[in-house]
PASEBA-1860 file (N, C-alpha, C; in nm, 3 decimals):
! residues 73
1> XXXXXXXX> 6.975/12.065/11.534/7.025/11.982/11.427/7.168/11.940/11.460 ~ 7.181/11.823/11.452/7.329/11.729/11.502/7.408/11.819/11.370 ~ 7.557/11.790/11.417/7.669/11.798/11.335/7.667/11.693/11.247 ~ 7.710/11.719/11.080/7.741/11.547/11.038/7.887/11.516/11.079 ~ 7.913/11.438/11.072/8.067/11.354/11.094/8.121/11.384/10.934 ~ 8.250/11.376/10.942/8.344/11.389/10.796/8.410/11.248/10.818 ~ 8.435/11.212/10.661/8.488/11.119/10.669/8.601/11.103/10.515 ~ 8.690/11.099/10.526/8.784/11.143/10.452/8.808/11.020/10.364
9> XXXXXXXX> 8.806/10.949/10.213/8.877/10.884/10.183/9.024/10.928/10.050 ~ 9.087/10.855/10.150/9.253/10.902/10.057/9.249/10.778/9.942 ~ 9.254/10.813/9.836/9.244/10.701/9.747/9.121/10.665/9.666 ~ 9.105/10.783/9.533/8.911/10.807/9.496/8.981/10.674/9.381 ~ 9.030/10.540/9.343/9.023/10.455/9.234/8.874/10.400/9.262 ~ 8.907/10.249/9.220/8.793/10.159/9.213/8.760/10.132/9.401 ~ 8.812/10.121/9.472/8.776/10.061/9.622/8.728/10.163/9.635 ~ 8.853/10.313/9.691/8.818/10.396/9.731/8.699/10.458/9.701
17> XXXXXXXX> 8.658/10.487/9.564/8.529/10.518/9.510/8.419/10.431/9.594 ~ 8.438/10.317/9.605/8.295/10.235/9.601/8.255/10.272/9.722 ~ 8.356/10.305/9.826/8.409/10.311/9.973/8.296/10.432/9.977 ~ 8.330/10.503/9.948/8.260/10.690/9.920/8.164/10.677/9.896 ~ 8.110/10.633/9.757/7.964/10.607/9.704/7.884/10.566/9.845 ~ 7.939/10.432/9.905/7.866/10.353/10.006/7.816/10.448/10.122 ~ 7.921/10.435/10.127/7.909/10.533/10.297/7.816/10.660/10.269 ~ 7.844/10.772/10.163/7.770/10.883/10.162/7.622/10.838/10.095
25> XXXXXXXX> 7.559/10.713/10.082/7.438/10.642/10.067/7.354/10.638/10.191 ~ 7.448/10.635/10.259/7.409/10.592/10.458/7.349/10.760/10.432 ~ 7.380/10.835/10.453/7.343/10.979/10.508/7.386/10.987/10.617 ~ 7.388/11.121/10.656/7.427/11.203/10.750/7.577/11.203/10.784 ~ 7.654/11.200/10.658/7.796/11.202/10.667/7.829/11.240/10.531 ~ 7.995/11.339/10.599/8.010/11.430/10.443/8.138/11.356/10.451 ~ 8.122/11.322/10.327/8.264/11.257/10.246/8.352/11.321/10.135 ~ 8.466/11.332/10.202/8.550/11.421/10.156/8.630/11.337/10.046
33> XXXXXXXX> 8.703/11.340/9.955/8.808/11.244/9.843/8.939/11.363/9.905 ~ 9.026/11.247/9.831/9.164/11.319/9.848/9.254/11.196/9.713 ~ 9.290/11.225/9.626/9.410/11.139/9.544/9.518/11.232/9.504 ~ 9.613/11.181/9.505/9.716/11.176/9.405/9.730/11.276/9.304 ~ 9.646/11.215/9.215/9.555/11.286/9.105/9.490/11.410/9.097 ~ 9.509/11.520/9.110/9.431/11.606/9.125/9.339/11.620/9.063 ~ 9.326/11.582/8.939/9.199/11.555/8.876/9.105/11.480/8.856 ~ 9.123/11.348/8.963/9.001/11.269/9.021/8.919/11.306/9.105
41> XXXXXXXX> 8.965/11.335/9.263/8.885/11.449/9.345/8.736/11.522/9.258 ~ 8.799/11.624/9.168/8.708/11.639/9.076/8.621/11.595/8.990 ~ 8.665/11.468/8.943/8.596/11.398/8.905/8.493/11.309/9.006 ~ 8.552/11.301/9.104/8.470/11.236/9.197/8.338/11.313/9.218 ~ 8.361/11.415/9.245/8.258/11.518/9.339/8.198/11.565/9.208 ~ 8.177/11.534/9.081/8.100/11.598/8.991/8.009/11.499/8.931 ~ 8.070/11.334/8.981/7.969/11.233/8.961/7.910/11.211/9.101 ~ 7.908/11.331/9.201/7.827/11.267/9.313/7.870/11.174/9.401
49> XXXXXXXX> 8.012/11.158/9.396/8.055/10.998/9.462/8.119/11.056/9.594 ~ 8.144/11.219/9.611/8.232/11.301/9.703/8.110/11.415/9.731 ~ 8.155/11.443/9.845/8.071/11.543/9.842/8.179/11.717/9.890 ~ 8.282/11.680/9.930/8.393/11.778/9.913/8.541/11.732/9.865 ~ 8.596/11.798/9.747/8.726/11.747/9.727/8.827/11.813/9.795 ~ 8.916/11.738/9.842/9.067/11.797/9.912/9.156/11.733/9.814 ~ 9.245/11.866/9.850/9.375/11.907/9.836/9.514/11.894/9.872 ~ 9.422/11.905/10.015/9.571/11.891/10.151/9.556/11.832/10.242
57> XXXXXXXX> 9.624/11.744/10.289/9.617/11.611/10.402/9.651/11.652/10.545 ~ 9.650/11.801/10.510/9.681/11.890/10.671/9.536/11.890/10.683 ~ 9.404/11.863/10.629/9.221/11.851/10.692/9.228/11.726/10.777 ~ 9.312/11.656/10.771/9.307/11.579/10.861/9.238/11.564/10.966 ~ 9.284/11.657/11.041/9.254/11.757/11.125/9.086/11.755/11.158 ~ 9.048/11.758/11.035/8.861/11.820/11.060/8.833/11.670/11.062 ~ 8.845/11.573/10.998/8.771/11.482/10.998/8.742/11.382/11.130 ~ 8.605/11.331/11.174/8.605/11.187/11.203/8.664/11.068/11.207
65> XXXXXXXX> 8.661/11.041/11.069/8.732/10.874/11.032/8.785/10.948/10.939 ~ 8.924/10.808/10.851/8.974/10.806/10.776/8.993/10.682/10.728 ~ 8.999/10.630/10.571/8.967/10.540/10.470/9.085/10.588/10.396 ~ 9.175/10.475/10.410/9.323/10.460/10.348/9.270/10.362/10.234 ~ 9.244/10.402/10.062/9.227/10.293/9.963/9.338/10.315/9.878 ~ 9.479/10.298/9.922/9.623/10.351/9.852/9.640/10.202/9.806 ~ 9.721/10.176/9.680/9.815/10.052/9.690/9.916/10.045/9.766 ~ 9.951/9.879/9.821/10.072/9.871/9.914/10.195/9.806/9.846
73> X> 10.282/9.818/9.780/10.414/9.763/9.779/10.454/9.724/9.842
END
């Protein structure tokens, strides 16, 4: 059995969400959230849209890809 790939998105709003939803639709990839917010993460991963929430941007580290859905000033 293959490894899945991680794939991290920083930014669970409206993109970032849809971003997550999409991709963890594909299968065979675990999608991690990461916001701001500490209480989106959670919210993410309890409607199914995450499949692990982070904390700390030192997982970096573990992931595959990364999905920047931040606002830019």
């Amino acid at each position: 059995m293959s490894k899945k790939n991680k794939v991290l998105v920083v930014g669970l709003g409206l993109i970032g969400a849809s971003f997550a939803k999409a991709i963890k639709q594909v299968g065979h990839v675990e999608v991690l959230g990461y916001d701001v917010d500490k209480q989106v993460p959670q919210e993410a991963l309890a409607l199914d849209v995450i499949d692990q929430a982070v904390s700390d941007l030192g997982r970096l580290v573990e992931v595959d890809a990364l999905i920047m859905a931040v606002p830019v000033m």
